[in-house]
Every structure is written in C-alpha cells, then in structure tokens.
N, C-alpha and C positions, 0 to 999 in steps of 0.2 A: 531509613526514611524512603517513602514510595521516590520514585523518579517521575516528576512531574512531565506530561505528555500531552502534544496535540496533535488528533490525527487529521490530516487532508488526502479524502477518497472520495473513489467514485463506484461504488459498489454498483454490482461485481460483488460473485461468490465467493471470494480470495477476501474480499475487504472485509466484509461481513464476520468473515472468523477473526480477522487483525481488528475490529471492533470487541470481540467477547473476550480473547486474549487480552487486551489492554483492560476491559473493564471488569472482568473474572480474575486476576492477577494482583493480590495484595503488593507486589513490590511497584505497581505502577498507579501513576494519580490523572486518570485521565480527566484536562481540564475542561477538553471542549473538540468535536469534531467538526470541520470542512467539507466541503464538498465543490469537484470540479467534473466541468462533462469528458467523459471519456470512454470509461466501459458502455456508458449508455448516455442520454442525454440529459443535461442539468436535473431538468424537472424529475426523469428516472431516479439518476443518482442521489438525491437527495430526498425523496420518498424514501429510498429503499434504505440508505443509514438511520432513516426515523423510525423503520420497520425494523432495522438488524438491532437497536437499542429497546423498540418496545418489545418484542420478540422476549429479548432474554431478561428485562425488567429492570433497565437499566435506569434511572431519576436524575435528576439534576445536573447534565451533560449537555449545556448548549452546543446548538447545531445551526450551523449557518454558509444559507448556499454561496459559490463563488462566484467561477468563470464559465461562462455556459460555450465557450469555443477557445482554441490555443489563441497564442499573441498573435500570429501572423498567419495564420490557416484557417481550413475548412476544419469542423469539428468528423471524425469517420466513426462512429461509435463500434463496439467490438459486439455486432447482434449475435457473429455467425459462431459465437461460443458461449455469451452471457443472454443469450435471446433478445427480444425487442424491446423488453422493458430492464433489461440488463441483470433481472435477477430472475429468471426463467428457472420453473418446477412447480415449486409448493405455491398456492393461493395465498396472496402478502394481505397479512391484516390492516385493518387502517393503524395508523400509525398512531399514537398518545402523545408521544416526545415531541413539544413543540419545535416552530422551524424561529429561529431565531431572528428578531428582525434588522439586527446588522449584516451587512455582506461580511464573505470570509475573510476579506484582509482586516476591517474593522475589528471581526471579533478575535482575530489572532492577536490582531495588534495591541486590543485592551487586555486579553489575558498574557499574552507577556509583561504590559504594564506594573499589573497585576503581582505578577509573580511572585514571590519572595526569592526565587535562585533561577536560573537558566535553566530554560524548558528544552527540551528535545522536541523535536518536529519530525514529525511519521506520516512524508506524503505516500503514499500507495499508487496514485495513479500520475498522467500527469503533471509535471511541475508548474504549469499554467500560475495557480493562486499564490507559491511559494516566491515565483517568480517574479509578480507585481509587488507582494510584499515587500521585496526588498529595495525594489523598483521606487516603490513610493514611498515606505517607511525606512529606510538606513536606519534611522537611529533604533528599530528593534534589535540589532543584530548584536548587540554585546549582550541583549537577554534569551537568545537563542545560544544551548549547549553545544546542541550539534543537530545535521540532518541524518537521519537515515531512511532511506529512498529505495521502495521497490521498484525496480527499472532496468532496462541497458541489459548487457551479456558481454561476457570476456570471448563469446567464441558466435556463433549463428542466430539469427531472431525467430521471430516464433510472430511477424509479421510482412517482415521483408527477407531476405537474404540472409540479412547483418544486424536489420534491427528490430528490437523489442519492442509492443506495443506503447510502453507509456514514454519511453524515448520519443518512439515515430511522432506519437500523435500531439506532442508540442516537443520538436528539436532545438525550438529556440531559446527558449523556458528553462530547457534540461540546462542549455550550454551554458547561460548566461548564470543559472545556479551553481552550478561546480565550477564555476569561473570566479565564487564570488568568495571565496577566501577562505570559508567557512570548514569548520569540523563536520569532514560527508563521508556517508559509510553508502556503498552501494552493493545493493542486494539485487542479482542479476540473474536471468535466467538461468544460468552454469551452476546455480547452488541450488532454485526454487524446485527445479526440476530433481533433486535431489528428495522432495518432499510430497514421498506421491501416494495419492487418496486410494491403498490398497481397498479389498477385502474387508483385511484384520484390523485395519485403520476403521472403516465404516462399522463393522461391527464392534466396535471398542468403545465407538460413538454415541452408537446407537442402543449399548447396554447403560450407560449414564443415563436413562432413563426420565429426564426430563423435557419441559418444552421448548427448551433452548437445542437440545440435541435430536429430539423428533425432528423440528423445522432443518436444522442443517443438515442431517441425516439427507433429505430430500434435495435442497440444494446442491448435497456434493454430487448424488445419484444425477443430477439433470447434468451437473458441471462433468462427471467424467463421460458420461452419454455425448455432449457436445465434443470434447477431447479426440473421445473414439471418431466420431465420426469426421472430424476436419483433420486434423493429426495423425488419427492412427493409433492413439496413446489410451487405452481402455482405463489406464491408471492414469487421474488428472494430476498433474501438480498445483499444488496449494503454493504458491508464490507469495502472499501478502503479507501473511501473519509470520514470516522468518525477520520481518523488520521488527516486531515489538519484542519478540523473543529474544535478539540482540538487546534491547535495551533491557529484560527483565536479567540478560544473563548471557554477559559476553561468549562469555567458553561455549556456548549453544553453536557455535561455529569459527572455523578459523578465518582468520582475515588474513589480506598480505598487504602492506604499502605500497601503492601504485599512481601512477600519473592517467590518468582517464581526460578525453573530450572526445564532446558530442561533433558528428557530424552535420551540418544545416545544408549541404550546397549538394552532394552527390545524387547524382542521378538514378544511381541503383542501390547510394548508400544513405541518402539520407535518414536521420535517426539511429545510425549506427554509434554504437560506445566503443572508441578505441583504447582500449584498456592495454598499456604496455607494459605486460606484468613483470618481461624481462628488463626491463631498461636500457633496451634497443634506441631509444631517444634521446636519453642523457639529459630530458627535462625534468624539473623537480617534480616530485610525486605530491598530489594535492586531493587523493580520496584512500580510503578504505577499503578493500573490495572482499567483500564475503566469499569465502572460496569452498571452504568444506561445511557440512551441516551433519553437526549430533541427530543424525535421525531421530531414535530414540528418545533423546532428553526432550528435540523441540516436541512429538506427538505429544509425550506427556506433557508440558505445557499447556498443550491446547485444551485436553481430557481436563485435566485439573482445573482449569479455566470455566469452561464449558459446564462442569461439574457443580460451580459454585454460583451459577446464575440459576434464573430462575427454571 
C-alpha cells in the first residue's frame, strides 16, 4: 500500500523535485501540500508549489498556504541562491492547481482526520506550520506516523557557521518540534550534500524527455549557477527530495539513533542542530539522523519519478 504523505514547503528548486518524487512515485499517496515563507516569501512559495504540480500535471492535490514568517522572527528569504521569486530560471507558468482556501494547519489537520492510518509529514523547509500544528491541534498527533524533516547538519551550515538554512530561519519551531516526542528523522546537510546535481545527473534528466524534465532541467541549471557562485560548489546539492525518498525506501540511506537539539539563544549559533552522534551527553536519543545516501538508487528515484509525470 502507497505510504500516505503530506508535504509542507517552501519551493525552492530542491522542493520542487521532493514535490515530483512524492507525486511520480507509485509507493507514495500524496494527500495534500503546505506551504511556509522561507526559501522565498509566502506568496512566492506558494505560486511556485502550484507551478511545481501544474508543471508536471499533477490533479487533485490540495494546496494550502501557511505561515508567511517564523514564530518569533523576521522572515530572511533565501534570494542569494533561489533568486527573488525563490524559483529563479525557467519563465513559471501560471499555475492550474488551485490554492486551497483553508490555511495549512486546517488543511493538515482535516486530512489527518481524514485518514485511514498515520500519515507521514514531509516538511522541507521551515518548521514554522508543523510547529503551530501541534501547537494548536495535540490531538492530530496520534494520526501523524512520523516527521521526516530537511534541515539541521551534524557538522557546518550552509547559512551561518553551524546552521542550516531551514533551522536558522525558524529555531524556535525546529526546537519545539523535535522536542515534541514525535517519530523525526532528520535529513541534514551532512547527507543532502551527498546528492549533487552533476553533469551526468543533468543529462540523465534531461534525456527523459519530457515537460516535467525540460522545466527542471533549467531550474537545476540556475540552482547550480547560484551554488557556484555563493559557495563555490558548481555541483548544487539537491537536499529536499532525500526526505521522500526515505519514506519510498528506507535503505536509500543509513540512519544512526541520536539525540539532536536546536539552538535558539547563541549568538553566533543560533539555528544550529547539535546532533550528538557519539553520546558524549548521556541524554536519550529522540531523532533519526540520515547519515549516508545510496547515491545511485536515490538519482534513480528521481529519473523514475520525473519519468512518470507528465
């Protein structure tokens, strides 16, 4: 049976493909996407999932925007790699996929109702909406399976020092979610960076020969262009889509049991994930953390996915 899924993102060229994976992938039922500001700002982010869904001719997938800033912060959108409208390249079609007129905790919260078995939640950006959720609705929490969350790093961030973009830009959201008891698998820089938009990658893409892979083709082209130029990294990593690929198919990567929290108070750390993979702490361990990535299996994944849209 598919593994029923809801994604909350903020597309962002990484979400966009964790969008076609979940909806190209017969072992997943995606029931309904989210949207929180972060790669770009609400209104961005939520055009551009209506765009990443019409694009590849995706139907009947309520879409419903969130939090348009973190709990306790200023929103800093991520332009200086996702451009200004956070999906920077290709010219975005108007979108078909209507926007759904519940906000995102409503429409999570009715399709967990919903459900027939415990859903998986697949935020990608931000914990922001995940975080109210639970905030406001406790009682969804026994119909949620587990989270698995692109975010955090066992080792350096890729926005501060120490932390990761969808850490930094709500720390408080992160903490209060791995805080909340819950079955969390964290997929952190240390692995996503593991998963990088060669060449042979692009052209493997871009021989699938349709208009789901034309359009990406050109997203990744701007996404490793921005890479190269702030980073250094000519080869971008695709971070987002290693979350759904966990749920299509554990063995896609090793995990290790570990104890993880977020930092909210540091000065040069905030947003950092202290991941204590040795148990240097002696506290219980309360996440998951993706460590190695099947390169290989997850690309095909994607190809296969991509392949099966339109």
């Amino acid at each position: 049976m598919p593994v029923p899924v809801i994604i909350d993102c903020d597309p962002g060229h990484d979400d966009v493909f964790a969008l076609w994976l979940a909806a190209g992938n017969p072992a997943i039922d995606l029931l309904g996407v989210t949207t929180v500001g972060g790669n770009g700002r609400l209104e961005h982010t939520t055009h551009n999932a209506r765009v990443a869904l019409t694009v590849a001719g995706v139907g009947g997938v309520p879409v419903a925007a969130g939090a348009d800033r973190p709990l306790r912060r200023e929103l800093t959108p991520a332009a200086w790699i996702h451009g200004e409208n956070a999906l920077g390249g290709p010219v975005l079609p108007d979108p078909t996929v209507p926007l759904d007129e519940r906000s995102a905790v409503e429409l999570i919260s009715d399709l967990l109702a919903e459900a027939a078995e415990p859903v998986t939640l697949i935020p990608t950006g931000p914990l922001t909406n995940v975080a109210t959720l639970l905030e406001q609705r406790p009682a969804v929490r026994e119909k949620i399976k587990e989270i698995i969350w692109m975010g955090g790093s066992t080792g350096r961030g890729n926005v501060r020092a120490y932390a990761e973009f969808n850490a930094w830009a709500d720390p408080e959201a992160a903490d209060l979610v791995v805080k909340a008891g819950l079955p969390f698998t964290m997929v952190g820089l240390n692995i996503s960076h593991q998963a990088l938009i060669t060449e042979e990658v692009l052209r493997s893409i871009a021989a699938i020969g349709n208009e789901t892979s034309a359009f990406g083709v050109d997203l990744l082209r701007f996404f490793c262009g921005a890479y190269d130029a702030v980073e250094g990294m000519p080869e971008a990593p695709l971070h987002d889509p290693i979350t759904v690929a966990l749920a299509i198919d554990r063995t896609v990567a090793t995990v290790r049991r570990s104890r993880v929290d977020v930092e909210t108070q540091g000065e040069f750390t905030s947003g950092a994930t202290a991941v204590d993979l040795r148990g240097m702490l002696g506290r219980e361990p309360n996440a998951d953390i993706a460590i190695t990535l099947d390169v290989p299996k997850f690309w095909q994944l994607v190809r296969d996915a991509v392949a099966n849209l339109k």
